[in-house]
C-alpha positions as a printed Julia matrix, in Angstrom:
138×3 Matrix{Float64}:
 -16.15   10.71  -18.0
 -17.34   13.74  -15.73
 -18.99   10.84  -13.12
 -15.51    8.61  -13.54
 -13.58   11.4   -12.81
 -15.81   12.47   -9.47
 -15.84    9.34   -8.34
 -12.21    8.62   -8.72
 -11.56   12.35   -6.79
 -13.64   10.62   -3.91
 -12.06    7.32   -3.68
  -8.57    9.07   -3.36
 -10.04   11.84   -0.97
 -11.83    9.07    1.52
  -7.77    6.89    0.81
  -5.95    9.79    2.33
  -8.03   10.38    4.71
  -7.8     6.7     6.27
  -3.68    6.69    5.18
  -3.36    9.97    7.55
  -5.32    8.61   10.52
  -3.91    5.54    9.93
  -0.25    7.28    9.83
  -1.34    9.22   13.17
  -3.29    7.09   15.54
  -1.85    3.38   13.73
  -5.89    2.45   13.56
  -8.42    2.09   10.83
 -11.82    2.31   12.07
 -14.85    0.16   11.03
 -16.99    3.56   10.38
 -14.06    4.26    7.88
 -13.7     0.86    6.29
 -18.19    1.03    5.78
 -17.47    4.34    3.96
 -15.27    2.63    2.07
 -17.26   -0.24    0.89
 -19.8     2.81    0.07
 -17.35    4.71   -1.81
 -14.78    2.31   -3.56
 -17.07   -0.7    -4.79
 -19.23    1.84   -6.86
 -16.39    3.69   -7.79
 -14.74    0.44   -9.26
 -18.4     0.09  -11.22
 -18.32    3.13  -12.53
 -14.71    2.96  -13.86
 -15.76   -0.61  -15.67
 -13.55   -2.59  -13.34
 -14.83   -6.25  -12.7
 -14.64   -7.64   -9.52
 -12.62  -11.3    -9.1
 -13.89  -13.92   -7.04
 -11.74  -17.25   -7.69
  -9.21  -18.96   -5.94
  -6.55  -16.92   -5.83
  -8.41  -14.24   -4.1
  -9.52  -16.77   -1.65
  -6.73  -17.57   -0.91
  -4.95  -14.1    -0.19
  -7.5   -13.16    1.42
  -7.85  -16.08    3.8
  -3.65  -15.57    4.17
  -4.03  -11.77    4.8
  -6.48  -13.22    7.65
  -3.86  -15.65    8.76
  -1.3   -12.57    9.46
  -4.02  -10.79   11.03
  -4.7   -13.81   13.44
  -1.19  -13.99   14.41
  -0.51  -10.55   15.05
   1.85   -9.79   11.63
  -0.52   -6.94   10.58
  -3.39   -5.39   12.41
  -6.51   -6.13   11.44
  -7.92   -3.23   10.5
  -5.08   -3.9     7.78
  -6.42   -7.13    6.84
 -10.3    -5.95    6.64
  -9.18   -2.73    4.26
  -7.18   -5.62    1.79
 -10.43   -7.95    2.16
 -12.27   -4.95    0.94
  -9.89   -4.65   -2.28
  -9.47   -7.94   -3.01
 -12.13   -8.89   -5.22
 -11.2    -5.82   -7.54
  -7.26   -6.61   -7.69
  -6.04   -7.61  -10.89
  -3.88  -10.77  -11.21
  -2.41  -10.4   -14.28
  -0.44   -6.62  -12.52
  -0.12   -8.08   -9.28
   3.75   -7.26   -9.49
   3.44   -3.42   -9.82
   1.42   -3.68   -6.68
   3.58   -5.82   -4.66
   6.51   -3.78   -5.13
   4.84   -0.84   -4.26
   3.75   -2.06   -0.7
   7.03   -3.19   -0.19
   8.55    0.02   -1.24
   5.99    1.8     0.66
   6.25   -0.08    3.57
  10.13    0.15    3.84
  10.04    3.68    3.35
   7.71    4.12    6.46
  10.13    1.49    8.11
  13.24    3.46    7.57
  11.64    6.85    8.58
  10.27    5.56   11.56
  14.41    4.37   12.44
  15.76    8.03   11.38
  13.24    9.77   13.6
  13.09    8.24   16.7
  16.59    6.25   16.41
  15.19    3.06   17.29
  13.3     0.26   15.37
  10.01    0.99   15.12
   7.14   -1.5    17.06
   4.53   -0.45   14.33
   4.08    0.99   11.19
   1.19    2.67    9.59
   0.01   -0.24    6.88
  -2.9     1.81    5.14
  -1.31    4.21    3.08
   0.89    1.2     1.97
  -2.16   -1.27    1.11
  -3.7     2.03   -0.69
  -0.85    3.06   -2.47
  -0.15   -0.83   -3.98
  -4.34   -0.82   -4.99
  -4.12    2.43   -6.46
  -0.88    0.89   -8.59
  -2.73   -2.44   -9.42
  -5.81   -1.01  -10.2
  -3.99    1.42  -12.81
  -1.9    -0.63  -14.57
């Protein structure tokens, strides 16, 4: 419980740490998406998630890649989802989606009421995080 609990306090620490540099410079950086692997994969262990390699994550992740490619998302974006995407759940993908939708249109409509214009970019990381963190819980 004690270990669960430490290593849950370090995945979110390392998550708000990427979702504030991602919300200030619009960049994820490789160092930060290692540290990640190092952090979050043992932390899903630990917590007795299992990790889902089938079709369906093949083919979100190779879609994610896809808006990457094209310029949709960055892909700093799309290497921070490949890194979740063997521990999503399928079964709650719902809660999840609606959260990065919510998220993202939240940043969207700040990002109009503080500079008055439509935004060029938003900040996708605290978005992806936030829908995990959701999928992951329920």
């Amino acid at each position: 419980m004690l270990s669960q609990t430490l290593a849950l306090l370090l995945t979110a620490t390392w998550a708000l740490a990427v979702a504030i540099r991602d919300l200030r410079t619009f960049q994820i950086a490789n160092r930060d998406l290692r540290l990640g692997v190092a952090i979050c994969w043992p932390t899903c262990l630990i917590c007795e998630q299992t990790p889902h390699l089938d079709l369906r994550v093949a083919l979100l992740s190779g879609a994610s890649l896809f808006l990457g490619l094209i310029g949709v998302v960055g892909m700093g974006d799309v290497k921070l989802f490949l890194l979740f995407a063997p521990w999503l759940h399928q079964r709650n993908w719902i809660c999840g989606a609606i959260a990065l939708i919510s998220v993202s249109w939240v940043q969207f409509a700040f990002g109009i009421w503080k500079s008055r214009r439509i935004p060029t970019q938003i900040a996708f990381a605290p978005a992806i995080l936030i829908a995990v963190a959701v999928n992951m819980a329920t």
